[in-house]
C-alpha positions as CSV (number, residue, x, y, z in Angstrom):
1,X,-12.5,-17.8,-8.6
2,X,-12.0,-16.0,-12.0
3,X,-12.4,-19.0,-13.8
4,X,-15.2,-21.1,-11.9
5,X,-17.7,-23.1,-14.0
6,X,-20.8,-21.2,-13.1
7,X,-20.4,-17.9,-13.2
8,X,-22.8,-15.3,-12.1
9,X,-24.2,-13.3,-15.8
10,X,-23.6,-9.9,-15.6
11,X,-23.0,-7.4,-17.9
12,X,-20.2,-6.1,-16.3
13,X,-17.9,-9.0,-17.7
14,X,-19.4,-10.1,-20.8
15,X,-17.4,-9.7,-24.2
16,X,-19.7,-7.7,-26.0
17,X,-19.8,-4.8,-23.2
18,X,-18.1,-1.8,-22.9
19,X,-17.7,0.2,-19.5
20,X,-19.1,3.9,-19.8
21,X,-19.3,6.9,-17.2
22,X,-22.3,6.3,-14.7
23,X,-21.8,2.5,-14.2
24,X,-23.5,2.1,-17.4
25,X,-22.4,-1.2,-20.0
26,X,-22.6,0.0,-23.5
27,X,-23.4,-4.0,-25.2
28,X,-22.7,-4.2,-29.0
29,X,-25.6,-6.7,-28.6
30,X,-28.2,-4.8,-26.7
31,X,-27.4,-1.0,-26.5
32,X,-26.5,1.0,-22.8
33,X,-27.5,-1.7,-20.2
34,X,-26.8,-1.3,-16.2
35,X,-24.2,-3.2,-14.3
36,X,-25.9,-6.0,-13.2
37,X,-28.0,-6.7,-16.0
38,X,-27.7,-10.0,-18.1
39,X,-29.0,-11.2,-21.4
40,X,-29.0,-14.3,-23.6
41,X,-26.0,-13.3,-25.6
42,X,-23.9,-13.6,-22.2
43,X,-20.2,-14.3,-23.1
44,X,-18.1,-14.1,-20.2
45,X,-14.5,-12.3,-20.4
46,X,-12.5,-13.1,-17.9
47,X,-10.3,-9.9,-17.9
48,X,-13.1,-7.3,-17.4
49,X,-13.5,-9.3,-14.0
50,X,-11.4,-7.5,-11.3
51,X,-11.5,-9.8,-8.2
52,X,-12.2,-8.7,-4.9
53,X,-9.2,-7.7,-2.4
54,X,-7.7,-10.2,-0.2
55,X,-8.4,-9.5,3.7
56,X,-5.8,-8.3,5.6
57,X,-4.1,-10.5,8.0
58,X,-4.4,-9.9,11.7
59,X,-1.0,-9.9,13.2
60,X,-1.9,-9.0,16.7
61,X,-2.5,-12.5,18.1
62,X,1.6,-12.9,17.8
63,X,4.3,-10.5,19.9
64,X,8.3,-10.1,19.2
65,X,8.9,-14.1,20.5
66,X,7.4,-15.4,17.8
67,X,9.6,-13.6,15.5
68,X,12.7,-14.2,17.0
69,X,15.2,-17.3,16.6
């Protein structure tokens, strides 16, 4: 999903931001922004992006026969 065509803006991932303390986006474009704000100069970097954990797999449905040879 990191690189999908249509990407939700945010300034969280654009080039031109910068993370600062406070979930604040220091843009070289725009000045200190919030989070989820977006603008026209939108540039997305798909390295600021951290993609959301994978869920855990539920092993309970299977017991020690399933395992075994």
């Amino acid at each position: 999903m990191l690189f999908r065509k249509k990407i939700e803006r945010s300034c969280a991932y654009c080039q031109y931001g910068t993370m600062l303390e406070d979930h604040q986006i220091l843009c070289s474009k725009k000045g200190v922004r919030g989070c989820e704000d977006q603008c026209r100069k939108f540039r997305y970097d798909p390295c600021k992006r951290i993609p959301s954990k994978a869920k855990a797999l539920d092993f309970s449905k299977y017991d020690g026969e399933d395992y075994s040879l």
